[in-house]
N, C-alpha and C positions, 0 to 999 in steps of 0.2 A: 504494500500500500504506500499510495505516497500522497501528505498533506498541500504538496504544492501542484495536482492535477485536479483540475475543476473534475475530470472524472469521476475521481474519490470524494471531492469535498462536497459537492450536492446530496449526499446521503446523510441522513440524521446518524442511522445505523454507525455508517465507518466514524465521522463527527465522535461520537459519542464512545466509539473504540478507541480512538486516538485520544480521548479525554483521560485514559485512563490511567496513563501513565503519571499525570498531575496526580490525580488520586491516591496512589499508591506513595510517591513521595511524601504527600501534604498531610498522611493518616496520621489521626494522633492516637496511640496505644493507650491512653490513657483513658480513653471512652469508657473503655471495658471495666473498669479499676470499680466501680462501685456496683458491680454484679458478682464480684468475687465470692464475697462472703456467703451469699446464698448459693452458689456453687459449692464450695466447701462445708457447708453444713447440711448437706443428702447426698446420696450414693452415687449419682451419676449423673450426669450433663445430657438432655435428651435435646436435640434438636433436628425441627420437623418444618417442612414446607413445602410446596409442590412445584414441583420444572423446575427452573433454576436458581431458585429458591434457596434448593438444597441440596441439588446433586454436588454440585461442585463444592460451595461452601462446609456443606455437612460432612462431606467424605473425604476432601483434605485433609479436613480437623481430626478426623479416627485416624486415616491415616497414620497421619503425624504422633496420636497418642501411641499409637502400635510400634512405631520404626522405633520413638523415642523414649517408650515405657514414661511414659506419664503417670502422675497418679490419677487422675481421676478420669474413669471409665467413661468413652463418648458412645452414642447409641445415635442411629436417625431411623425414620421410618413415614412415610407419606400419613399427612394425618388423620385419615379416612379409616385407615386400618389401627391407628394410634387410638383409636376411639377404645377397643378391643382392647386394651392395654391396660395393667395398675400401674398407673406414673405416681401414686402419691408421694414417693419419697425419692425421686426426682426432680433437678431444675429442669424447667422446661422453656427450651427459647423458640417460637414461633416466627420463620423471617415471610413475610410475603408485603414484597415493595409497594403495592397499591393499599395494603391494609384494610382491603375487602375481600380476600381471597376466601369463597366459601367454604371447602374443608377445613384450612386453618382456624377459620371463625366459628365453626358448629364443635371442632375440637376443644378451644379454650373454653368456649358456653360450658360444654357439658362439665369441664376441669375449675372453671370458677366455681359454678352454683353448687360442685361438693366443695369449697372449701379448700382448693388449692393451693399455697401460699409462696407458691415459688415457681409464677409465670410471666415471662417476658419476651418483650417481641422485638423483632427486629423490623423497619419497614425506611420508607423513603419518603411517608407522607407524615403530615401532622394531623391531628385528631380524626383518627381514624375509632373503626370499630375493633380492630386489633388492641391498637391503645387503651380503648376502653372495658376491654378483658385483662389487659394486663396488671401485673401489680409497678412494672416499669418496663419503659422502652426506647431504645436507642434509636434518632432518625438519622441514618445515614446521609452525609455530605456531599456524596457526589451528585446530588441535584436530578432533576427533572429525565427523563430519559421519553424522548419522542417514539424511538422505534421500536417498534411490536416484541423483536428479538434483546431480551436483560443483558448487558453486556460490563459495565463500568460496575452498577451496579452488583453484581454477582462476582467481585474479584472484593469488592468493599465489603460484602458480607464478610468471605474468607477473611480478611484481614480484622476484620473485626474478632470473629473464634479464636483467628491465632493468636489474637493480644490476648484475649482473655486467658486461653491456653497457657501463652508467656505467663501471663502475670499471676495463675494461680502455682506455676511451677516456682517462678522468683527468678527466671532469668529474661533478660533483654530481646529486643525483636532484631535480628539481624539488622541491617543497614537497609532503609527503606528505600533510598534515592538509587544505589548501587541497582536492587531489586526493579525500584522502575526502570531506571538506562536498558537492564537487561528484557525488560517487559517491551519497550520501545525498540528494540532491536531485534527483537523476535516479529512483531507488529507489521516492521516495517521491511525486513526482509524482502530481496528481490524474488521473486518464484518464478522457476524455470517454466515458461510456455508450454511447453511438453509436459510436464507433471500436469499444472492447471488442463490443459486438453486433454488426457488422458481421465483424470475427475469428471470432467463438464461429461465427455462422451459415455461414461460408466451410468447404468440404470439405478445402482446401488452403490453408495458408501458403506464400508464396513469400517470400523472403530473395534482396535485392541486395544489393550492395556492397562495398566495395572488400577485395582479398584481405590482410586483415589480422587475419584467425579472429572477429570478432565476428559478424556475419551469418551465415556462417557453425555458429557455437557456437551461436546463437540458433535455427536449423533445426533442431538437435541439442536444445535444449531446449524446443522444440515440441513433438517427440514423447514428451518425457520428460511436459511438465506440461499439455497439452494435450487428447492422445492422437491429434492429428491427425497427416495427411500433410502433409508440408514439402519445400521444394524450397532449393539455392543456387545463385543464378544470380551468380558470380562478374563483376565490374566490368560491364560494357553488354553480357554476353550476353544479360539478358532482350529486347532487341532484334535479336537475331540467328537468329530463324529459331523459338526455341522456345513463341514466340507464336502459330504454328500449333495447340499442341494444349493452351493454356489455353483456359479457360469462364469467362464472369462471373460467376458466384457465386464465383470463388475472389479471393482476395485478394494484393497483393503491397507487403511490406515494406522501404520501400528506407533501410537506412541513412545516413545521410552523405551524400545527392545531389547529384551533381557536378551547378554548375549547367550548364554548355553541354551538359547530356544532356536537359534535365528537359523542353523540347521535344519531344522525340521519345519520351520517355518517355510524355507523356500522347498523343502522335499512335497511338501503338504500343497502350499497355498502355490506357489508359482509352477513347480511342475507338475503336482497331479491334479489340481483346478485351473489352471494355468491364468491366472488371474496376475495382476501387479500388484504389489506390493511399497508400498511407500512409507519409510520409516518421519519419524519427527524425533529427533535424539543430538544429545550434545558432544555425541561421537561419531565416526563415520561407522555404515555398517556394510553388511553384505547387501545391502537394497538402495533401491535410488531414495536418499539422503538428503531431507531439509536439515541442515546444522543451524541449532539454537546454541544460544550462552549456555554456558553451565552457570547455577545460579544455585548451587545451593539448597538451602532449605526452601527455596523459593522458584524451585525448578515446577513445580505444577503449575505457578501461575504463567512462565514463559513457555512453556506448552501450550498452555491454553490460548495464549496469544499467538503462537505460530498456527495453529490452527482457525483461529479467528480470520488471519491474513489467508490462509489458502483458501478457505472458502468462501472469503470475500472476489478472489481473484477467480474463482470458480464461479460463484454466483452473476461477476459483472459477463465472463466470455460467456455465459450462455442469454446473454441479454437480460435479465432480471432486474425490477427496481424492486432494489434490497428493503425498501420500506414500505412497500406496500400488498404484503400478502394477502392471498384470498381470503382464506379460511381463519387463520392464525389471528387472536385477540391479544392486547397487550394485559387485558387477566383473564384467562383463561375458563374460570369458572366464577363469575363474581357473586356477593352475598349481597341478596335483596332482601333491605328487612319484611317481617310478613305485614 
């Protein structure tokens, strides 16, 4: 992507991609600091929201408790099914940026009116009706978002978990500015023609990679900016049998490839489905290779930006205005009161 092509800059969408990198510089860890204590005083950190809400935000944050043995135990789960759940002795953080999101909001009703005392939300808006289930709630900075597809806003979630994360552990958040440069550099990345063509011309995206919500968010933003069909094959399922009913013209996306897979990766996906394969990794590998930063703890989120860029560069070659899908609503399922 490049901010100096009127191409790019008529999109609210890429606008609002390119914003992010402010964002991520200008976050102040400090937001999180007065949610601590009701975190540490129940078993576990539950947070729930729908689309990208959560995928990516919520699944970073286990992530990160899993690699880094955290103490305190993260859990997500859509909050439809959350209903089914005893959260009582749980925090519960609910994110959804319009603050009308209606399973989040029949969620918290039912979790207030028992008597919950440790519910808060996460949104982008002021006085909403999330707000007003919550016991507190943080409104995100990164401001207004035009286009259909969460994009700024859903990197500001994460950063929000992670401070909080940080701050219930007792140590510091990496270098924020460093982490944006590398978010900007992944964003803006040149992409080979020939990759992009090979995407635009595929029926399907398929998305590997590890369950950390980027691959993942990236399937979810396929069909926002693309208009295609998208698939997530979670760590080395795509070698588990669902290779049976790919076709080569379809394509598959593997983020971050472990290498002692990447063998059987190409035995499997390139010559017995004979499909391509395109890696997104901050080292070269044995597949055609977009090279990101290596960033650290902060490697999911320049991920998610290299992939935000392909498939913007996907979405302009197949003619698409990225901001105006058919179907696609900027909330998804909104709560009307009765």
């Amino acid at each position: 992507m490049n901010l100096n092509d009127a191409k790019y800059t008529k999109y609210a969408l890429i606008r609002e991609m390119m914003e992010t990198p402010s964002v991520i510089a200008g976050f102040d860890a400090a937001v999180a600091e007065r949610f601590c204590n009701a975190v540490q005083e129940s078993k576990a950190l539950f947070l729930t929201g729908e689309g990208s809400s959560r995928i990516f935000p919520a699944k970073r944050a286990i992530y990160e408790k899993m690699r880094k043995n955290y103490k305190v135990p993260v859990i997500t789960e859509g909050a439809t099914q959350a209903m089914e759940y005893n959260l009582n002795d749980v925090t519960v953080f609910a994110a959804s940026n319009s603050g009308q999101t209606k399973e989040v909001i029949r969620l918290l009703t039912k979790l207030h009116s028992g008597g919950h005392k440790r519910l808060f939300g996460l949104t982008a808006n002021k006085d909403t009706k999330l707000e007003q289930l919550s016991d507190a709630t943080h409104v995100l900075a990164c401001g207004k978002e035009d286009a259909v597809a969460a994009t700024k806003s859903v990197v500001e979630q994460a950063l929000f978990y992670d401070a909080l994360q940080h701050l219930l552990e007792k140590v510091t958040l990496e270098s924020l500015p460093g982490a944006a440069g590398a978010f900007e550099k992944a964003l803006t990345l040149e992409i080979d023609p020939q990759i992009t063509s090979r995407i635009a011309s595929a029926p399907v995206i398929w998305f590997a990679g590890r369950n950390n919500g980027v691959a993942e968010e990236l399937a979810l933003k396929t069909n926002e900016i693309t208009r295609k069909r998208s698939g997530y094959l979670e760590g080395t399922y795509a070698v588990h049998g669902i290779e049976e009913v790919m076709n080569a013209d379809e394509v598959l996306i593997w983020v971050n490839p472990f290498p002692d897979e990447e063998e059987k990766f190409a035995e499997t996906m390139e010559k017995g489905v004979g499909l391509k394969v395109i890696a997104i990794s901050p080292r070269p590998t044995r597949f055609t290779t977009i090279l990101i930063p290596d960033s650290g703890d902060f490697s999911p989120y320049t991920e998610l930006a290299a992939g935000w860029n392909l498939l913007v560069e996907t979405g302009l070659a197949l003619g698409i205005n990225l901001d105006k899908p058919t179907r696609a609503r900027k909330v998804g399922n909104e709560y009307k009161p009765a």
